[in-house]
N, C-alpha and C positions, 0 to 999 in steps of 0.2 A: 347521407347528404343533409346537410341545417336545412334549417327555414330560410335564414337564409339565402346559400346558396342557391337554393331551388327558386326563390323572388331572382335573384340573380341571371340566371342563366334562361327564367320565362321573362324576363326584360332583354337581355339576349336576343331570342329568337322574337319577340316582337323587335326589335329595334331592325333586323336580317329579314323581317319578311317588310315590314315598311320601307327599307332601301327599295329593296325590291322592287316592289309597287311602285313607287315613285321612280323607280327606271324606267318600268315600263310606261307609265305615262309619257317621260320625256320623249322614251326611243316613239310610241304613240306619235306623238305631237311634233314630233321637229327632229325626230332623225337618230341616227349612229351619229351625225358628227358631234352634238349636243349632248352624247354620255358622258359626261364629264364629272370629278369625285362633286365638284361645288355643286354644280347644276344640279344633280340627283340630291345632294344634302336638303339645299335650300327646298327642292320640290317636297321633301319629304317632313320637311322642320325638322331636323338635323342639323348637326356642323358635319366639318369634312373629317373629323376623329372620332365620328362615329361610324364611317367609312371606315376608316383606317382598323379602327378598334375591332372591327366584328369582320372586315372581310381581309384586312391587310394591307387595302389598296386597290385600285382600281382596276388591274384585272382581275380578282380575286368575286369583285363587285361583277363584270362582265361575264364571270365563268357561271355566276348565282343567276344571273338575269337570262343567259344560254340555257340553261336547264329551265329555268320559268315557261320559257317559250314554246320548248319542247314537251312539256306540262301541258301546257294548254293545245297543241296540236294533238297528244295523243288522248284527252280529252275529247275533242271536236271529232275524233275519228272513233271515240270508242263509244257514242252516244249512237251511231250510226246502227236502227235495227238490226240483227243478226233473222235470214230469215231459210225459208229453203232453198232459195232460187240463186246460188254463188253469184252468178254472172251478173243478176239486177241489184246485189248487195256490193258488186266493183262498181258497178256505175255508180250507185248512190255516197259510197265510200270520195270515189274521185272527186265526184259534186260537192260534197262535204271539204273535201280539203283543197278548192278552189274556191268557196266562200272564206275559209281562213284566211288565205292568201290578199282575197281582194278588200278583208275588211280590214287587216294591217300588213299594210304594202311594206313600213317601215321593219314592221313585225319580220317578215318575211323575210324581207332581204338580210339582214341582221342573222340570220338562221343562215341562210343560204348560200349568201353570196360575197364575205368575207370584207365588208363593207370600210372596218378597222383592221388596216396593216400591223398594227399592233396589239391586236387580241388575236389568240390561239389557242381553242378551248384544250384543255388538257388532253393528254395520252388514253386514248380506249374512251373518252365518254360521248365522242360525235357518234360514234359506232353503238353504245351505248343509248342516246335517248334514241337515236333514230330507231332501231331493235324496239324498245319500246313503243315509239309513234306510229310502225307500220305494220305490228303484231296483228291489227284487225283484217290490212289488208293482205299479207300472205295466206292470214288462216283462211280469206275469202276464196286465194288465186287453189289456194290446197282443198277447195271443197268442191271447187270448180275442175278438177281433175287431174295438176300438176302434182306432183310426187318429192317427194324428199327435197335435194337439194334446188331441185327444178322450179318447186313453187318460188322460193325464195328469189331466184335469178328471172323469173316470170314476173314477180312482183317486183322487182328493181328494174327492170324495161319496161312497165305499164307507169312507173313513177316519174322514170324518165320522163315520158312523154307528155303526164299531167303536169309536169315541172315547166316542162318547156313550152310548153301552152302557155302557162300561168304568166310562165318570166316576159313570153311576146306581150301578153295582155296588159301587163302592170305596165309596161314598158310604151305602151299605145303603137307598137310595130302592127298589130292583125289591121288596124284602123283603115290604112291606107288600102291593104288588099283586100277590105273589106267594102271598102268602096268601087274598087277597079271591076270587081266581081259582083256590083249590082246590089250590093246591099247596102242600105242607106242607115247616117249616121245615128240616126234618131229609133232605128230598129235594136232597141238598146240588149234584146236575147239574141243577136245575132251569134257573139263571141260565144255566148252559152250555148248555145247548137254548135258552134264549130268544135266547143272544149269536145261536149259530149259526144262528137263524130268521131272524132278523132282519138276520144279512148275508147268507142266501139273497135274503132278501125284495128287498134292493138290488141283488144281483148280475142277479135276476131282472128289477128295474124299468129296471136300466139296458139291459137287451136287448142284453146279451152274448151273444156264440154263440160256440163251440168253431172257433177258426179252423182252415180245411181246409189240413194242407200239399198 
């Protein structure tokens, strides 16, 4: 390969990781519905054929910004101490990916909850970063005493549950029965004790035990 080439192609991948960035600012700032090829250009100092040129188009641009995301959650989960005690490394695991959640709601949804009728991240790679993003917490549910394909289905019911926590929270639905139930509005850990009850609750139903080395 020239010299060149090689300028070529590291202008390239600067040009793919500054889209980038400047998606997630937007998705940050103002949402899925504001991914747009312009809106990301102009965020980035770009035109829309530097879109075009390096991703093909804007879902191309979407499927790049999907995987970013997923970067950054399996990040946020893999900084989580590894210690000896399984069971207080799922708690803090959970905790961890409930601060992700509530510091980009947009982030979140965008991942989650299929927010573009017309984005569909490719064949095999939702399966793909998720496998990635939640490697810390299987290896936690597998040290905590689940087995083979058990941990793995262990840890996809304990994710459920931090999910659906998250999704009430972001959503302001616990709010109200947060209230009904005597907890007042300005008691602002409240929601954080209920996340964190409520993955004990699971951890406990699953009948985890602290595996003996």
């Amino acid at each position: 390969m020239t010299r060149g080439s090689l300028a070529g192609a590291a202008a390239q991948a600067e040009l793919a990781e500054r889209l980038v960035d400047a998606a997630l600012r937007v998705l940050a700032q103002h949402g899925s519905a504001e991914l747009t090829v312009r809106r990301v250009a102009e965020e980035a100092g770009s035109s829309t054929m530097g879109v075009y040129s390096r991703f093909g188009g804007r879902p191309g641009l979407l499927e790049a910004l999907y995987q970013r995301t997923f970067t950054e959650l399996t990040d946020a989960l893999a900084v989580v101490p590894v210690t000896a005690d399984a069971l207080h490394d799922l708690g803090e695991l959970s905790c961890a990916y409930r601060r992700f959640a509530l510091d980009g709601p947009h982030r979140y949804g965008f991942m989650f909850s299929r927010p573009l009728p017309d984005f569909e991240p490719a064949d095999g790679l939702h399966a793909e970063v998720l496998q990635a993003a939640f490697a810390p917490l299987i290896d936690a549910v597998h040290r905590a005493g689940a087995q083979g394909l058990g941990a793995t289905r262990a840890a996809y019911c304990l994710w459920c549950v931090m999910h659906g926590l998250v999704g009430l929270e972001l959503t302001d639905v616990l709010r109200a029965p947060l209230t009904s139930w005597g907890v007042t509005g300005e008691d602002c850990a409240a929601a954080e004790r209920m996340y964190r009850a409520g993955v004990q609750a699971m951890i406990a139903g699953l009948e985890l035990h602290q595996a003996v080395a």
